[in-house]
N, C-alpha and C positions, 0 to 999 in steps of 0.2 A: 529486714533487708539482708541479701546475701552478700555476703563480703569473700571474694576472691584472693586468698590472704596467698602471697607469691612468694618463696621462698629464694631469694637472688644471689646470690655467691660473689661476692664483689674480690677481685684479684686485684692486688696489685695499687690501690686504690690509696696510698699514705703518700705518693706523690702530690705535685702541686696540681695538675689538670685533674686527676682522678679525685681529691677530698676536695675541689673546690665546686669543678662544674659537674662532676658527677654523684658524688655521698653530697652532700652540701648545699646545693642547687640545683640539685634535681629529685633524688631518693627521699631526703630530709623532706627538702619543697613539697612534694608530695606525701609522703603520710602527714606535714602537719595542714596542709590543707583539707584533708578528710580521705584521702588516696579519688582514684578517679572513678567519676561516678559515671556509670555505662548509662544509667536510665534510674530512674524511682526508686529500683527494686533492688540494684547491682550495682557494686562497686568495687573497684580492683585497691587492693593493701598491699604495697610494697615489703617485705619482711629481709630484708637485706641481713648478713651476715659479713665480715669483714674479713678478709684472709691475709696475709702476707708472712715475711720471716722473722717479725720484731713484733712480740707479744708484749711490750712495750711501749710501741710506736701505736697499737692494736688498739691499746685499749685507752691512751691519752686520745686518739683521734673518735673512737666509740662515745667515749663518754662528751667531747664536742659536738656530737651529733645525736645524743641522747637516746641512743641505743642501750639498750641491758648490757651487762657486764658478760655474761656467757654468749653475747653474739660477736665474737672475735675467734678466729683459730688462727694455728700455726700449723695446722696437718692438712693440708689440700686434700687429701686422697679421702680422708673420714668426713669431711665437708661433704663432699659428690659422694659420699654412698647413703649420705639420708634423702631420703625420696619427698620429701617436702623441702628440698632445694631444687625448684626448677629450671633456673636460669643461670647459668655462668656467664659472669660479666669479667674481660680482662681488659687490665690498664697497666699492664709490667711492661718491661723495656722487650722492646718489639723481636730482637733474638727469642726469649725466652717465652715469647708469645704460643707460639704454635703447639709446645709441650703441652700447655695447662687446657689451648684446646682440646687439642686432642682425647688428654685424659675424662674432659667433659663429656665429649662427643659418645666415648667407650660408656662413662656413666648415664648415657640417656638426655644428657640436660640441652637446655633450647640456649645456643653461644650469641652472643652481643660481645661486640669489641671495639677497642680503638683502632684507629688506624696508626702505620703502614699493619695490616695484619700479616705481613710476613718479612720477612727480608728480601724473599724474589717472588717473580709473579707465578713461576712453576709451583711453590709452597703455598704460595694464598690460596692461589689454585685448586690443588688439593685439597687443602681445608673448604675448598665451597663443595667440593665434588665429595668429598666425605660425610661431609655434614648434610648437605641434601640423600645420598645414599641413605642415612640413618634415620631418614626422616623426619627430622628434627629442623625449626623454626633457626633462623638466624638474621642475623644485620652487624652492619658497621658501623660505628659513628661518620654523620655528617651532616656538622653543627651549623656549617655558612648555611645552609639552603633556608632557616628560621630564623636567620639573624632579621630585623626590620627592615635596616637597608636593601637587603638585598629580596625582602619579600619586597618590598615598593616596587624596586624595578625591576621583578618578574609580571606584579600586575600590570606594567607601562609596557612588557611587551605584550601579556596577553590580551591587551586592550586595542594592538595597532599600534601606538603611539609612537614607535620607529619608523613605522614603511619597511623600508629592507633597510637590516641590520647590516652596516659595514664593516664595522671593526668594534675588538675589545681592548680596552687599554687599562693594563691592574698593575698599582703600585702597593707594594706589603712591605711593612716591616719598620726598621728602629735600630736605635743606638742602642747593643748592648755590652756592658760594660764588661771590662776585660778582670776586672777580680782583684785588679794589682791596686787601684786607691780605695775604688767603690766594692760596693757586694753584689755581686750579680745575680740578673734577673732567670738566667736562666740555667739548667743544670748545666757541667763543663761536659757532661756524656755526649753532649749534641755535638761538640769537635772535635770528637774523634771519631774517627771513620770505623778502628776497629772494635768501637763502642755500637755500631748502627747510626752513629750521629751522620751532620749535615742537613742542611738546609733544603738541598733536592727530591730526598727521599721523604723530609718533613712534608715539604707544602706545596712539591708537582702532585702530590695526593689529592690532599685541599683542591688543587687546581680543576683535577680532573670529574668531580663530580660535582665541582660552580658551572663549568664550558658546558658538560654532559648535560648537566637539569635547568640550563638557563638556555645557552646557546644552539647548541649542536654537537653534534657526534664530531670527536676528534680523529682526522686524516692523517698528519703528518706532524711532526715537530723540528725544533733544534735547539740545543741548550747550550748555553755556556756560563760555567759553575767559575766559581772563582772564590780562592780561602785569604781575602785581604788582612785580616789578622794574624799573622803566625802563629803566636803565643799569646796565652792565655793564662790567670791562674785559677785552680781550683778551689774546692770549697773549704779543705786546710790551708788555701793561703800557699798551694808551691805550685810551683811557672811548671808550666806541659807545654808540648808544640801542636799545635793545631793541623790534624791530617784531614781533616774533612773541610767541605765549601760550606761560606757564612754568607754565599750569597749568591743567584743565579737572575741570568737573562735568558728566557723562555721565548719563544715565538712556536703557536700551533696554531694549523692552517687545518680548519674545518671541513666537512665533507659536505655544507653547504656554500661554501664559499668565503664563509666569515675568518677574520684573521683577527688573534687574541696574541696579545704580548704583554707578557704578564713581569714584573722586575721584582724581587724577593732578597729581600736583604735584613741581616741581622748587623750592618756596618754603616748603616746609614741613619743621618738625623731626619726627625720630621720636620717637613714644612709641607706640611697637608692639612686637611680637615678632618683625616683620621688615619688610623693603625694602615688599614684597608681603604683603597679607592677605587673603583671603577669607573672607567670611562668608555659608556657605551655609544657610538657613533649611529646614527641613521638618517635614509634619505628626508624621512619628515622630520625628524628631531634628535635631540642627546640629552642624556642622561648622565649623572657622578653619583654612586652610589657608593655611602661608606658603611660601618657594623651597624649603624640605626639610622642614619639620614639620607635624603634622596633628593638629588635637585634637578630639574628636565628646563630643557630650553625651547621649544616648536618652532619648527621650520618658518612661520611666518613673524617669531620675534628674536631673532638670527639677525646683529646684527650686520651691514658692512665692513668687514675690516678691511682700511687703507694703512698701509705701514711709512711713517715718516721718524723715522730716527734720530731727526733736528729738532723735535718737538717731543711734549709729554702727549701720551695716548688722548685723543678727548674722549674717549668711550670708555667708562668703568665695566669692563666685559661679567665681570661678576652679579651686576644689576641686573644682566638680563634676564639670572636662572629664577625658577619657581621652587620654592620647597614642595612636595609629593607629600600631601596631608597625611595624617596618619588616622588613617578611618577605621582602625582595630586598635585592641589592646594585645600588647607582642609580649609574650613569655619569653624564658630564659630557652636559648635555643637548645641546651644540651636538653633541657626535662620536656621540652617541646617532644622531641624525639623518643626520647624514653618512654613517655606518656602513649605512642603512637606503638613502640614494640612490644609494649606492654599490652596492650588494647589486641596486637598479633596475634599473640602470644594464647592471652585468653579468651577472646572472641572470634581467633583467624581474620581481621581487620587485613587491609593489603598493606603489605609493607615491601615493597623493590628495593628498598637500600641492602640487600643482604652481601652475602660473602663475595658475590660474584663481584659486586661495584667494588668490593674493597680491593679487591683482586687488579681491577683493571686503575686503580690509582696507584698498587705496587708497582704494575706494567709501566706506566707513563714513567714514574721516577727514575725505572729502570732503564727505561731509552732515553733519560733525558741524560744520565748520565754513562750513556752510550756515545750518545750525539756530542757531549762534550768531547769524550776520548778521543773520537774518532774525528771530529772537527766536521761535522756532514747534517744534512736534513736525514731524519730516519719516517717508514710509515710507522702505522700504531694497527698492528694484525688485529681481529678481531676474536676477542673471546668468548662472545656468543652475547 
């Protein structure tokens, strides 16, 4: 059998998203599955390498992931000049992102990255124009689109089961704890603004390419950001003031018609059915879609509602909905993805998540905290 052994350059990857969903459940996932088998005869071998600036941190998180001892560096630059690393994967804090592309780009390798891939959409930009320029293969991460949930009710549109689609309604997010009793869930780099942090720049990303691959092409928006937490503490345990937003209210107005209003917050408790909810409206039916479950309601078992305030509801409205079977076995969405730039990469398989989509997720974040400043609806130009 021939085995396509991939040599991958993982950056930045001792964080918590990058060792969990990326080396860990997806990289690991796959070579201990057998790597991905094209056909009989062909199958693609992950050969990851680990990069970052704690040779340390390198090789406690290597040997958890049952990598050799010499596939760790601390020299980026002697990484990308062996020619059996073909891929540069970056997961470093999104300033410092575009350097390590770059330097990739120069060295010939095919770039995968996280999102925001830049800080502004003039730079992501660049990076897709540069990197198509050199000919070289690329994408970004974008994990919602293989979650279950949201495959179910892509199938329930592809299937009709809306009629026309009227509206989007997305509630995100959770109580996260401020550091002072509890240990926080998430790094303190996310509140500060002159870290890249905030919640706008995080998840109008996310936003824009759930509306783009589910809904429609985004016309217009307006955001308003808001930092309900001041202060926070750090991961030594000392109080800092929070410059960045831990929480935003989106509204974008489609170029078909459709209106998504999306609420994102890192200050809020759940009383939901999950992390993520969507609430997709249509003239035959709706839909609630969270990270693995799906529930639809059809127009003809809709029931009456009469509202009487002097009495308890007699209609449990939650009776009416159906679970959205699950007629597949759903992988882990990040190695889903992986599996498919990989397949790119060595087969030329199509892959359209590339630089350009990550570009235009920069964009949105960028007007959405435009739209706040400025207190105003803004369009969303098109970048091709």
């Amino acid at each position: 059998m021939k085995e396509h052994r991939i040599g991958i350059i993982m950056n930045g990857v001792t964080g918590r998203m990058g060792t969990n969903q990326h080396l860990l459940r997806s990289i690991k996932a796959i070579i201990d599955q057998g790597g991905i088998r094209l056909n009989d005869d062909e199958v693609i071998m992950p050969d990851p390498i680990l990069v970052g600036r704690s040779a340390s941190k390198l090789a406690a998180l290597a040997k958890r992931a049952g990598l050799p001892e010499d596939r760790i560096s601390t020299d980026l630059d002697a990484i990308l000049a062996n020619p059996k690393n073909i891929i540069y994967f970056d997961s470093t804090l999104t300033g410092q992102r575009p350097a390590g592309v770059r330097k990739a780009i120069k060295a010939g390798k095919h770039i995968y990255c996280e999102k925001p891939t830049a800080t502004t959409s003039a730079e992501a930009l660049a990076l897709y124009n540069e990197v198509t320029a050199a000919g070289l293969k690329n994408g970004v991460v974008q994990d919602k689109l293989w979650l279950p949930g949201l495959l179910k009710l892509k199938y329930l549109i592809d299937t009709g089961f809306f009629g026309e689609i009227l509206s989007v309604r997305g509630e995100f997010g959770y109580w996260v704890f401020t550091g002072e009793y509890e240990k926080l869930q998430r790094p303190s780099w996310n509140y500060r603004k002159e870290d890249d942090g905030g919640i706008i720049v995080d998840m109008l990303c996310h936003w824009q390419y759930v509306i783009q691959n589910l809904f429609g092409e985004i016309k217009s928006l307006t955001c308003l950001g808001a930092t309900h937490i001041p202060e926070r503490w750090d991961e030594e345990g000392k109080k800092y003031k929070c410059t960045a937003d831990d929480s935003a209210y989106a509204t974008f107005e489609l170029k078909n018609g459709v209106i998504c209003h999306f609420n994102s917050s890192w200050s809020v408790r759940v009383n939901r059915e999950d992390l993520l909810t969507l609430q997709v409206d249509g003239t035959k039916g709706s839909a609630v879609a969270g990270l693995r479950d799906c529930k639809a309601q059809s127009l003809a078992a809709t029931p009456r509602c009469v509202w009487n305030p002097d009495i308890d509801s007699p209609i449990n409205y939650k009776e009416g909905w159906t679970r959205v079977p699950s007629n597949d076995t759903y992988d882990n969405a990040f190695k889903v993805q992986w599996e498919l730039f990989l397949k790119h990469v060595v087969k030329n398989d199509p892959f359209p998540w590339s630089l350009l989509q990550g570009a235009k997720g920069v964009q949105l974040a960028e007007l959405g905290l435009q739209s706040w400043a400025e207190r105003r609806w803004l369009d969303v130009p098109n970048l091709g």
